[in-house]
N, C-alpha and C positions, 0 to 999 in steps of 0.2 A: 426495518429492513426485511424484505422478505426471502423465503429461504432460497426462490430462483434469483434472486439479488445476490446472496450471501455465496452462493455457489458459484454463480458468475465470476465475483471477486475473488475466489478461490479461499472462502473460507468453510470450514466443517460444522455441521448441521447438529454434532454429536455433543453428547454431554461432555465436562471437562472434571476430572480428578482436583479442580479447585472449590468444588460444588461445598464442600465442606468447612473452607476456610470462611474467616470471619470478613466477608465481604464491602463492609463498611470501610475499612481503611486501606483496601486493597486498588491496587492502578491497574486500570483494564491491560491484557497485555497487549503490545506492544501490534501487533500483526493488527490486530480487531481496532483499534485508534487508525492506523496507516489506511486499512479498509472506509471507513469512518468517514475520514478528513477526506479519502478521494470522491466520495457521493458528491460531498461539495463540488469539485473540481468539475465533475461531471456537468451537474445540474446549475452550475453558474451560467456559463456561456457554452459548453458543449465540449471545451478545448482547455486544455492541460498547458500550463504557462510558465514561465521560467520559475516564478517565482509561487506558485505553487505545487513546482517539481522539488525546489530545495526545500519547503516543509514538510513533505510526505518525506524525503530523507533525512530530514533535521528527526526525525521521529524514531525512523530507524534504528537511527546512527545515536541517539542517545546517549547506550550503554557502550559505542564503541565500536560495533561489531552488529553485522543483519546476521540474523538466524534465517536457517531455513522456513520457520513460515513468514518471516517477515520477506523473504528471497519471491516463495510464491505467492505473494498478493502483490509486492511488485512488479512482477515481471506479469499479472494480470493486466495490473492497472496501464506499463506502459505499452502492453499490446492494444488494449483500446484507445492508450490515447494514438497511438500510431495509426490505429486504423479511422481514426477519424481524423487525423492531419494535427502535425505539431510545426511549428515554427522552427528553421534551422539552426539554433539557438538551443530550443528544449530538445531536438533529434538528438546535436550534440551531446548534452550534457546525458540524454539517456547511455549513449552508449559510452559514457565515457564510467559509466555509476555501474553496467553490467559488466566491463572488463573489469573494474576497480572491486569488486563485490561478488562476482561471480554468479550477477542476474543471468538465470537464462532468457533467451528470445523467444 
């Protein structure tokens, strides 16, 4: 991914305070997966689908709860998929995942 990629997606360029830890057994977090999995979304057919709306939030929602960086890479991803046209079906479910979550638009 590149860094105008990474930044689009709203993710940080910067080094992480995990730099240390023993990285072999550690799970990428959570935000950088959800970023990740939406390239897919993107570069399959152009358009964001029901069903790969609920994995990008299966991911989130994991531990229970979206953090705030997982809040800004989603509310990335679904301003692009908006701006390229989503199905009234996935429109739905966006907005029903920003009241429910407290995505901004």
């Amino acid at each position: 991914m590149s860094n105008a990629h990474a930044v689009a997606m709203g993710l940080s360029c910067r080094s992480s305070d995990t730099r240390h830890k023993d990285m072999r057994m550690a799970r990428p977090q959570s935000h950088l997966e959800i970023a990740l999995a939406s390239i897919q979304v993107f570069t399959d057919d152009g358009r964001m689908d029901l069903q790969e709306l609920d994995r990008l939030l299966e991911l989130a929602l994991r531990d229970e709860t979206i953090d705030d960086d997982e809040k800004r890479v989603l509310a990335n991803i679904f301003a692009r998929a908006e701006r390229d046209g989503v199905a009234a079906d996935v429109a739905t479910r966006i907005g029903e995942a920003r009241r429910r979550h407290g995505i901004p638009a």
